[in-house]
Structures are given as structure tokens and as C-alpha cells.
N, C-alpha and C positions, 0 to 999 in steps of 0.2 A: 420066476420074476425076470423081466427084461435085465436087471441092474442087483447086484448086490448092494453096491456102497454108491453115495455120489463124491465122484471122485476127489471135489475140492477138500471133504472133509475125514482124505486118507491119511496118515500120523505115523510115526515112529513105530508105535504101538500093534501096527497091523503089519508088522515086516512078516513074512516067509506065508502072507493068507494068501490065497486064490481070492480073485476077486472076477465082476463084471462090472463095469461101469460104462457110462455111454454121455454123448456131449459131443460142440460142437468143438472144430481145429481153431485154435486160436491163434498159431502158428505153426510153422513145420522147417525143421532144419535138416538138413544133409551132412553128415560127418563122419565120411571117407568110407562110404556104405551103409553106416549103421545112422537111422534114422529115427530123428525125434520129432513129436509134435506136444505140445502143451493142448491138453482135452481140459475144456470149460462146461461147469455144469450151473447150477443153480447155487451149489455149495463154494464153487472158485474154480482154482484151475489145479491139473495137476498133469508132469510129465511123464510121455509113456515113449516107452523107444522099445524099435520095431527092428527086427533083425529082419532084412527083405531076403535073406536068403535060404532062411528055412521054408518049410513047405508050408504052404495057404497064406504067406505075410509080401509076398511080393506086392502084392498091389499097395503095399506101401509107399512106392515110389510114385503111386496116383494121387495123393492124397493134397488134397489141399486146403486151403484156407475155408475155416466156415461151413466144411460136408460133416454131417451126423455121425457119429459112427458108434460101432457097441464096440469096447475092447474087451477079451477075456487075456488075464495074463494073472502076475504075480507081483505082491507088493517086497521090494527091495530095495535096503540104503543106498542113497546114490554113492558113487565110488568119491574117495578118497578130493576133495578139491572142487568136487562140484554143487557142493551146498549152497544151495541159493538161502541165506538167512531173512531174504526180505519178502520169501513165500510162504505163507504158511505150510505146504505139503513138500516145502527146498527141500526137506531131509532125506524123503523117497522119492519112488518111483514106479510105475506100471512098469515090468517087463514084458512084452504079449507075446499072448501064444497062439491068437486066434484074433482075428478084424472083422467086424460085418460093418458094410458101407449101407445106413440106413437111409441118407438121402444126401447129392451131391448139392454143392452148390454153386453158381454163378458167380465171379467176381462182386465184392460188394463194391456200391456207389462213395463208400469212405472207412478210412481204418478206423476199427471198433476197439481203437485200445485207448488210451488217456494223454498221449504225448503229442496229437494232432488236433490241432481249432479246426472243426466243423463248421459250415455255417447251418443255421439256426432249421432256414426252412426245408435244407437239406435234410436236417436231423428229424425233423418232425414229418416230413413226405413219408422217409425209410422209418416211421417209430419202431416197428417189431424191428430193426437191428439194431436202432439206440436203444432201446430197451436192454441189449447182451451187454451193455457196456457196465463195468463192474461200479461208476457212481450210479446209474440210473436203479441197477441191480440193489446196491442197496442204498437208497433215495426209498424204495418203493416198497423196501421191506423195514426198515427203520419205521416207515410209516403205518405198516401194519401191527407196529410193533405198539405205536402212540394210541392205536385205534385200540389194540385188545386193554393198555393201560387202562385209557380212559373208562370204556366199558367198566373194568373189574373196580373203580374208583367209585363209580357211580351205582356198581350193583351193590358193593359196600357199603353205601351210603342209605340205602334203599328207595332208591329211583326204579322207576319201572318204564323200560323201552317201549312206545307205544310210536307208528308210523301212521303223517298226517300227510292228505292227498296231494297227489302232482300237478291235478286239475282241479283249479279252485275258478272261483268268480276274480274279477280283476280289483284289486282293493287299492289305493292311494297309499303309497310310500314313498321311499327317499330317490329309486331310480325307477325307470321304464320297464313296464312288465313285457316280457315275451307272452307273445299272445298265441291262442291254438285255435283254427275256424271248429263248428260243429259242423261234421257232416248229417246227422239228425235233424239241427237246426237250422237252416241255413239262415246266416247273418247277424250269427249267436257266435263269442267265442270264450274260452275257457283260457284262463291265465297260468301262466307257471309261478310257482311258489316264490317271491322274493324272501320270506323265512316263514315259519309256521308260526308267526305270532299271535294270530288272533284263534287259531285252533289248540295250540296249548294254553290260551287262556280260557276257553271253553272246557277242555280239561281240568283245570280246576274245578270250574263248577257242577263238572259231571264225577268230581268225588276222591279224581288220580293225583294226590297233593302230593306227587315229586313223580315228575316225568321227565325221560330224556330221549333223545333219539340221537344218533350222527344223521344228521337232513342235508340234502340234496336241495342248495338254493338258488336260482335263477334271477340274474341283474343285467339288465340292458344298457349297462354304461358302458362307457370307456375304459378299455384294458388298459394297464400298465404292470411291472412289475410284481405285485401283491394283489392282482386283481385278476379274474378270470369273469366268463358269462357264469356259469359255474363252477361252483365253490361246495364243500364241505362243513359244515356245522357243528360242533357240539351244543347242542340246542337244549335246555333247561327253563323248567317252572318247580317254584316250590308256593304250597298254599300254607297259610301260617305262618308266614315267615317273613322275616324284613331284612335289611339289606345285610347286616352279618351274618346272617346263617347264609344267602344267596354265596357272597364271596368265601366266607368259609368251605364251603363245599366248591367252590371252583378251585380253590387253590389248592383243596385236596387231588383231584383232579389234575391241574397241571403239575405240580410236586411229582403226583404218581407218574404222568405221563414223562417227564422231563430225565427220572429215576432211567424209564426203561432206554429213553433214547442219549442218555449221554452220564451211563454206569459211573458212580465217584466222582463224582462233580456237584458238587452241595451246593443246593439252590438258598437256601435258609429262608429267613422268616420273608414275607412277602408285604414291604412297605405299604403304607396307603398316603397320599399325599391329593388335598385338595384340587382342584382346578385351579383355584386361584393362587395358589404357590406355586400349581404347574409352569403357568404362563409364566411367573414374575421369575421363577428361579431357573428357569430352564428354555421359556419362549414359547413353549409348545405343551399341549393339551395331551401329547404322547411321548412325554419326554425322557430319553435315555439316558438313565441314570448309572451307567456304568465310568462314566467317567465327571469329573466336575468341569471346572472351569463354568461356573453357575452364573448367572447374569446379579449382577448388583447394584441397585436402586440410590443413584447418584444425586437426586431431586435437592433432597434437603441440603445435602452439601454443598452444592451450586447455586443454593435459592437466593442469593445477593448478587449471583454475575452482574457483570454487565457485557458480559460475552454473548455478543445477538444469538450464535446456534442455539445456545442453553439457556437462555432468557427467555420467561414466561411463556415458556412448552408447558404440556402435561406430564411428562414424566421425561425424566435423563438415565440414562443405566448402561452402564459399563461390565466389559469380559475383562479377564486378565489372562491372556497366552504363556504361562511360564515358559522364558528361556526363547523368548521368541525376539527378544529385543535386538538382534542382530539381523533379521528379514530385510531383504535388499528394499530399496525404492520402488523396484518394481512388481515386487511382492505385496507390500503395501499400497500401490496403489490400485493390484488386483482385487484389492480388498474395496478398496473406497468403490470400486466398479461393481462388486458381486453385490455391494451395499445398494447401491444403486440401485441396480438391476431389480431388487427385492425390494425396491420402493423407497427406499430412503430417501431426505432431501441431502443426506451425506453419509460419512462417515470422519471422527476425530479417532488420529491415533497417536502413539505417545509411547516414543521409547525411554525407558525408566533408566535414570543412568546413577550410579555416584561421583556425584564431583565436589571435591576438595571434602570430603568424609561425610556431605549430606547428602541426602537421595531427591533427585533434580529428575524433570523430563526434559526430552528434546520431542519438539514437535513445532510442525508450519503455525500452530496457534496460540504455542505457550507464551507469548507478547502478549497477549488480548486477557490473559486471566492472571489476577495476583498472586502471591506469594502463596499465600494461606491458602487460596482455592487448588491450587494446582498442590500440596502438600495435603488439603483432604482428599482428593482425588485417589490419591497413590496411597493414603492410611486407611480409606475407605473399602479400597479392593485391594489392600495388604498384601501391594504391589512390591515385587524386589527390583535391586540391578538387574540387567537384563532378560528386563521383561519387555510384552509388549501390553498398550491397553489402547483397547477398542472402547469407541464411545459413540453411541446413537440421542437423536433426541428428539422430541414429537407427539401423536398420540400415544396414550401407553401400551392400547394393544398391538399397535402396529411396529410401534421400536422394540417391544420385547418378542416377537415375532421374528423380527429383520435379526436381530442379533443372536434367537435361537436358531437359526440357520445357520449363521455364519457362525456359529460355537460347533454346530453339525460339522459344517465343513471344517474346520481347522483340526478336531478332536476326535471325531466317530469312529470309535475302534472296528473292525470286519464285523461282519453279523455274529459270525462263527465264533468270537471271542468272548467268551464266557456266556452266563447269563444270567441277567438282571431284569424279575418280572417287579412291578407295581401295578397299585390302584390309584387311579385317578377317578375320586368322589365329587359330590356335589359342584357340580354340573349347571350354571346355566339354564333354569325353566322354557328361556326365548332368547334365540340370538342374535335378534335385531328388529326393527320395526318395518311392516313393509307397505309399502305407498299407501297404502290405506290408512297407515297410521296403527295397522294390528298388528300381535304382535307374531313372530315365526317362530314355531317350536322349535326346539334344538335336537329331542329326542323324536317321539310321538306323540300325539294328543292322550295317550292314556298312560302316560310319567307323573307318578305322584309328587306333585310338591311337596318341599320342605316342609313341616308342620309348624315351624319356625316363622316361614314367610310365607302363609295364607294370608294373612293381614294384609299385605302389599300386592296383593295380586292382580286388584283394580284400578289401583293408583300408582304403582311404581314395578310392571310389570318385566321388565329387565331385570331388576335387583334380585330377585325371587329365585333361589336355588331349589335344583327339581331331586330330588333322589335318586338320581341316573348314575351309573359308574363304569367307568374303561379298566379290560384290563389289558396292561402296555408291556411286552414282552423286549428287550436292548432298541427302544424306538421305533418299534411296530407295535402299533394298534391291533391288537389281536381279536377284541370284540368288544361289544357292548350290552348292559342290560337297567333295567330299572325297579322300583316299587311300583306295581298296576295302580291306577284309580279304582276302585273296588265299588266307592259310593255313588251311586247316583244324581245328589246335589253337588260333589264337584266334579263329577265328569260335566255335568250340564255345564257348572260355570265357566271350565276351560273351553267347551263347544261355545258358547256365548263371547269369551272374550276374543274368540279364532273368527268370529264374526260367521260359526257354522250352525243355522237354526236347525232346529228340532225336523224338521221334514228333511233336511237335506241330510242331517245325521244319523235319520232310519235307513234312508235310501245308501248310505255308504256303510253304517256298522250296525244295521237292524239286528242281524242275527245273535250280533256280537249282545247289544243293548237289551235284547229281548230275553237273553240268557241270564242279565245280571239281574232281571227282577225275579227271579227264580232262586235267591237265596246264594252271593258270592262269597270266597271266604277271601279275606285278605290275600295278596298275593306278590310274589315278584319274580324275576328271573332273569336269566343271561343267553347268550351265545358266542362262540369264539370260534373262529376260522382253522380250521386240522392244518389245512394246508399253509398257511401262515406261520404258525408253531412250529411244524415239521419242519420246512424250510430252514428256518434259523435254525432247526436242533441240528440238521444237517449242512451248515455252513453256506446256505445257497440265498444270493440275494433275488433271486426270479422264482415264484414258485409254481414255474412251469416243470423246473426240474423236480421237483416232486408227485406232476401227476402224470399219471402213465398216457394219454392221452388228451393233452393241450390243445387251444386255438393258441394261434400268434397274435402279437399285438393288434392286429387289425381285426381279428375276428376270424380269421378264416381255418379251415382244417387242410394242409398240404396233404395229406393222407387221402381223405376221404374226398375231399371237394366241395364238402360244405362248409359255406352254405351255395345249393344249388339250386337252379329252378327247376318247379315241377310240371308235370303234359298237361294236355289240355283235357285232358276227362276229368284228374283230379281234382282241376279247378270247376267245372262242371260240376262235380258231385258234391264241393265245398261250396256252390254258389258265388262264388268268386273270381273278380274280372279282375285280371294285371295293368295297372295305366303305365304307359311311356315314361321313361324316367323325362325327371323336369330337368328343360337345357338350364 
């Protein structure tokens, strides 16, 4: 064997063995002859010191940063004071008796240790050397850690891995397909997967009632932080099965995964919290429930103002910042501006004071409301002395909105600070009406409605909760999934009230529609982002640092250079002319 041991994973335990181990220099010091270099493997690092003046170790004096090397030597406790206790292998030592220089290296482009800010594009030009750098090292194995969880969750469960094509037809979803020309066909093109939804629900009906894969999915949108072109899935269908069994088995799933990547850290039971409590209690439809400071529905108490901001709005709702009530003016008015910014027509704030032994605000608008209002105000969000309180007021989704953000911003613990999964249930059937007067799914068109509000469906198609469910990991949307339409007469009537007839609905989901009269069994299921989860388990708010080869926000590969253009024959053989970009 090239290697006996990898060297990061040498221990007390192996003092007086012969060893081989091999890895790159991850430094090299000089100390008055006797020379050391820290060797990094896959395992960590560990220190070998080279005596240059025995025979075959001189070229120890060559060695430098980043060249391969094999050492053969011996493992022994370092002497007396030089215990590194913040190493895992501080205790020993390689002493070598033998160097082979397996490949040298060139000065790298940036140090590969954790005390230097890189820039970004730099890091990703050079990825095979950000990759040696000990987070990306384990970023990447943490995550294969999540993968084999999930896997053994699911084989548990009795799900059966089944992989659905790369190359599909281009079907209508929520972002822009990446398209691929045929070269058989010319002026034919084949789509890339934005998720394998409508082929695990053909699964169903071909008998596999509980399927899962990790799938490989493709979105033509806008990168940012939590988003890539490509992304990783845990993708699920279960047949027979309605929305508790879907979430019970995901939660098995992330439990298990959550176990491997962050050992003794009890996740416990896994809330479930409506949509509609989401938004009221927190603003937000992925709302982060690691901390409170919960939004509080002000309406009723103020329903007599005569205070124009709070007079005859739709809804008023107040934060309370404990212990904030000291925040400069300027602080506060950073507030009224970030309110702003986020659409407000303001923002009312209100430092809680005690004066002369009763609890009083001070605020530019406490003149304008009476005794009693400004006293349910402060009982209402069981406000203390110094505190602060935020008050918005307007439509109701847009003030509890405006105000789950700025609860974000004041409170949001790091990602990396514990973790807190929920579900967020019933879900909005349609999330507005669009010029036509029809109404826009919120999910898919094949989201089983509430069985509650089928009745409503014709007449008051907003109200209508769908059986869709989020599940939201410290304020990350980690995926989505729902209860399929299975029947035939309401999938037609959701296709009818979408304003999408019967021809145009072969034409986009024939294969899908032609399957279901072949005998469907109930159905539903999920998918959740690896690389989203992984992220957070690994303390990282970009989850680019979690895959091993990333685009940058803009799309591009530093590495590679794509995206590139291709010669002219290719286009030739794809049928396909390039026009001028438009000035």
C-alpha cells in the first residue's frame, strides 16, 4: 500500500508504530536545522519533523508548501511543551526516516488556511485548492454524511430509490426550463428536470407507492444565497397516503439526517403551525421560530382611535423588542426607514417608560391617543419598562409582512444557532387573482383542495385552503409538497376554473391525464433541498459552501468558463443559428 495510516487520524495510541502516510505541506518551519512541516490528508493534519542531516532526508530543505509527499517514519509523543491541545494529532508526531517528493508544487494563488478572506471568484477559479481548505473539507463530508442519513431513513421506511430522466419534454412550472437542442431532431429540444413531479406521480400509478431518489434539479432563475441552477432534492411520493403519513416520514428523515450532522443536539418533536398563524404570528409563510418577539394583532384595541395612522386600516399589529427601549434616535429612525423601504406608509414607535409608578410611553405620537389606548397598547403586548414597541398599520398581509422582517432584522439568531424545523399547513389553494379575473395557483394545479372548502371553490376561490405543506428549517424554506388531485372531476374543475380547456390540458399534461384513467391510487408527497439543510447544519449562510462545484451569483463557472460559446459545426449539426445580442 502507498500509505499505512492517513496521517490526520494518528493518536497517542499509535506511539512507537512505523507508519507511511502521504498528503500535501501545509506548512513548513525551519528550527535551527531540524525541520518541520504539518502533512494534510483527507483525515486532518499532522506534524512530521525531518532531521535534514541524516542520509536520504536532505531534501528536506526543498520542501515546500502544497508538494505531495509519502513520509515513512515513526509515530512519537511530541517532547515535553509542545503539545498543540487545539490539534487533534497535538499529542504526536511523524519522526521520518524516509521522504518520497510525489509531486511538487507551484506557489498557490491564496493561503489555504482559515485566517485569510479570499475573494469569492478567486476561490471558485482555484476550486480543487478551496476544496483542501479544512471548512470546505468538511462542508462536503458533513454532507455526505446527510446523504447516507437520509438514504438509511428512507430505506427504513420502505421507500424504493427509483431514478427519473434528465431529458424530459418541457412542461410549465414556477421558473424557466434549461432547454437542450436535439441533434436527431433539428428544432426539437428536450428540457432539463425542474423536479421529477409529474414522473413520480406516474410512479404511483405504475404500482411503486413509496419512491424516493436524491434528484438532480434544474431552475433557470435568479441565483442568490439559497439558490443555485442546480440543486439537490430529496424527492418523495407516497400512494395511500395523506398528509400525516407524507410529514411523518419527512420528519423521520430530517430527525435522522439532523442526528448525523450535528451528534447531541435534540431536535425534538416537529411543530406544525398553519399558514395563517404563520403570517399573523410571525409575518412570514417560513417563519423562524427559534426566537419570539411574535407580531401581535393590535386591531381590536385601537378599534375607537381617533389616531388617523390606526383609524379604519385593516389590520394594526405591534412587535415588542425587550430591553430595547434605550435605542438612540437614530436607531429608531433607522427603523422607520427599513419600514419604509419594505413598503410601509410608516412606522409608530414607543419607548415603554415607568413614570411616577405607572407604566407610560414616550413616543412623537403619544399626544394623538388617549389614556386607555396607549395603556392597551403596552397590556396588549405585555410590554415592560424599557422596552421598545413597533407598530405598523394597513393591509393585513402587507403590515404583517413589513413587521416579520423587521422582527428578522432586530432578533435573527446565525443560521448555525441551534435548530428549529416546523410545518407550515394549509396553504392558500390561489394566491391572487390575475387580470383575467382567474385565479393563480399557489402550489400546482394538481394540489388537492381542502375537502373542507370544495364548496367555495366557484364562488370564493381565494378562501379555499389547498392541502400543501412547507417544511421550514431556523427561517429557511427547505421544500415543499402536497395531497395530488387523483380524481378526474376535480382535476377538470381546477383546469376550468384556471381558465385551461380540455385540448390545451392534453397538450401540456396528456401523458400525465392519460395515466390517471388507468386506475390512480390516492396520493401525495414532498421534496426538500440537501443543500439548504446541509448549509444550516454546517453554520453557512450561502450554500455555495456546501457544493463542491458552484456558479456565482451571476451564473457563471470561474473554473470552467461556462457558460461558453460553442463552433460553428456544432451549431450546424444542432440546426441552430446564434442572432446578435439585442442593443
Amino acid at each position: 500500500m502507498m500509505r499505512t495510516h492517513r496521517g490526520g487520524e494518528l493518536r497517542a495510541e499509535h506511539e512507537g508504530t512505523d507508519v507511511v502516510v502521504c498528503g500535501w505541506v501545509a506548512n513548513r518551519r525551519d528550527h535551527g536545522g531540524v525541520i518541520f512541516f504539518d502533512l494534510r490528508d483527507s483525515g486532518g493534519v499532522v506534524q512530521v519533523v525531518v532531521d535534514p542531516v541524516r542520509p536520504g532526508l536532505d531534501l528536506g530543505h526543498r520542501v515546500r508548501g502544497e508538494w505531495v509527499l509519502r513520509v515513512q517514519g515513526t509515530v512519537r509523543p511530541r517532547p515535553e511543551g509542545t503539545v498543540n491541545v487545539d490539534m487533534p494529532t497535538g499529542a504526536i508526531e511523524v519522526a521520518a526516516d524516509a521522504i518520497e517528493v510525489l509531486s511538487e508544487s507551484e506557489p498557490v494563488p491564496f493561503p489555504l488556511d482559515d485566517r485569510t478572506e479570499v475573494d469569492e471568484n478567486l476561490r471558485l477559479r482555484h476550486r480543487y485548492l478551496d476544496l483542501r481548505r479544512d471548512p470546505m473539507q468538511r462542508n462536503l463530508r458533513l454532507r455526505a454524511s446527510v446523504n447516507r442519513a437520509v438514504r438509511a431513513a428512507m430505506d427504513e421506511q420502505g421507500f424504493c430509490e427509483v431514478e427519473t430522466p434528465m431529458l424530459i419534454a418541457s412542461t410549465p412550472e414556477g421558473a424557466r426550463d434549461f432547454v437542450v437542442p436535439s441533434r436527431l431532431k433539428p428544432g426539437h429540444f428536450y428540457a432539463l428536470p425542474q423536479s421529477p413531479q409529474l414522473f413520480k406521480q406516474l410512479l404511483m400509478v405504475g404500482g411503486f407507492d413509496r419512491y424516493y431518489q436524491l434528484a438532480r434539479c434544474l431552475r433557470d432563475e435568479d441565483l442568490r444565497a439559497d439558490r443555485q441552477f442546480e440543486f439537490i432534492q430529496l424527492d418523495l411520493e407516497m400512494s395511500f397516503a395523506d398528509q400525516d403519513d407524507v410529514l411523518d416520514a419527512v420528519t423521520r428523515a430530517v430527525v435522522a439526517a439532523a442526528a448525523a450532522a450535528r451528534p447531541g443536539e435534540e431536535v425534538g418533536t416537529v411543530p406544525r403551525i398553519t399558514w395563517h398563524d404563520a403570517m399573523e404570528r410571525y409575518g412570514s409563510d417560513k417563519p423562524d421560530i427559534r426566537f419570539g418577539m411574535e407580531l401581535v394583532d393590535l386591531t381590536d384595541a385601537l378599534a375607537a382611535t381617533e389616531f388617523r395612522a390606526f383609524h379604519g386600516v385593516d389590520a394594526v399589529k405591534g412587535i415588542r423588542v425587550a430591553g430595547a427601549g434605550d435605542a438612540s434616535r437614530s436607531t429608531v429612525d433607522g427603523l422607520v426607514d427599513r419600514a419604509k423601504q419594505l413598503g410601509a406608509a410608516g412606522l409608530v414607535w414607543m419607548r415603554v417608560r415607568d413614570v411616577d409608578g405607572r407604566i407610560d410611553v414616550e413616543s412623537p405620537v403619544a399626544k394623538f391617543l388617549a389614556d386607555d389606548e396607549r395603556a392597551a397598547i403596552v397590556a396588549t403586548l405585555q410590554a415592560e419598562p424599557g422596552d421598545l414597541v413597533l407598530i405598523a398599520a394597513g393591509p393585513r398581509r402587507a403590515t404583517c409582512q413589513i413587521l416579520g422582517q423587521l422582527r428578522l432584522d432586530l432578533g435573527r439568531p446565525p443560521v448555525s444557532e441551534g435548530l428549529a424545523f416546523c410545518w407550515v399547513v394549509d396553504f392558500p389553494l390561489f394566491e391572487a387573482l390575475g387580470d383575467d379575473g382567474r385565479p393563480i395557483p399557489a402550489h400546482h394545479p394538481f394540489t388537492m383542495p381542502h375537502p373542507d372548502d370544495l364548496d367555495r371553490i366557484d364562488t370564493d376561490p381565494l378562501s379555499v385552503r389547498s392541502q400543501a405543506y412547507d417544511l421550514v428549517l431556523n427561517g429557511w424554506e427547505l421544500g415543499s409538497g402536497s395531497v395530488r388531485i387523483h380524481r378526474p372531476d376535480v382535476q377538470q374543475r381546477i383546469f376550468s376554473l384556471l381558465g385551461i380547456e380540455p385540448e390545451e390540458a392534453h397538450a401540456k399534461f396528456g401523458f400525465l391525464l392519460d395515466a390517471f384513467r388507468f386506475g390512480a391510487p390516492p396520493h401525495a408527497g414532498f421534496a426538500f433541498g440537501l443543500d439548504r439543510i446541509v448549509a444550516i447544519f454546517a453554520g453557512e449562510e450561502n450554500i455555495r459552501e456546501v457544493i463542491a462545484f458552484p456558479k456565482t451569483q451571476s451564473g457563471g463557472d470561474p473554473l470552467t468558463g461556462a457558460p461558453s460559446v460553442v463552433g460553428p459545426q456544432q451549431l450546424v449539426e444542432l440546426g441552430l443559428r446564434v442572432l446578435p445580442p439585442k442593443t
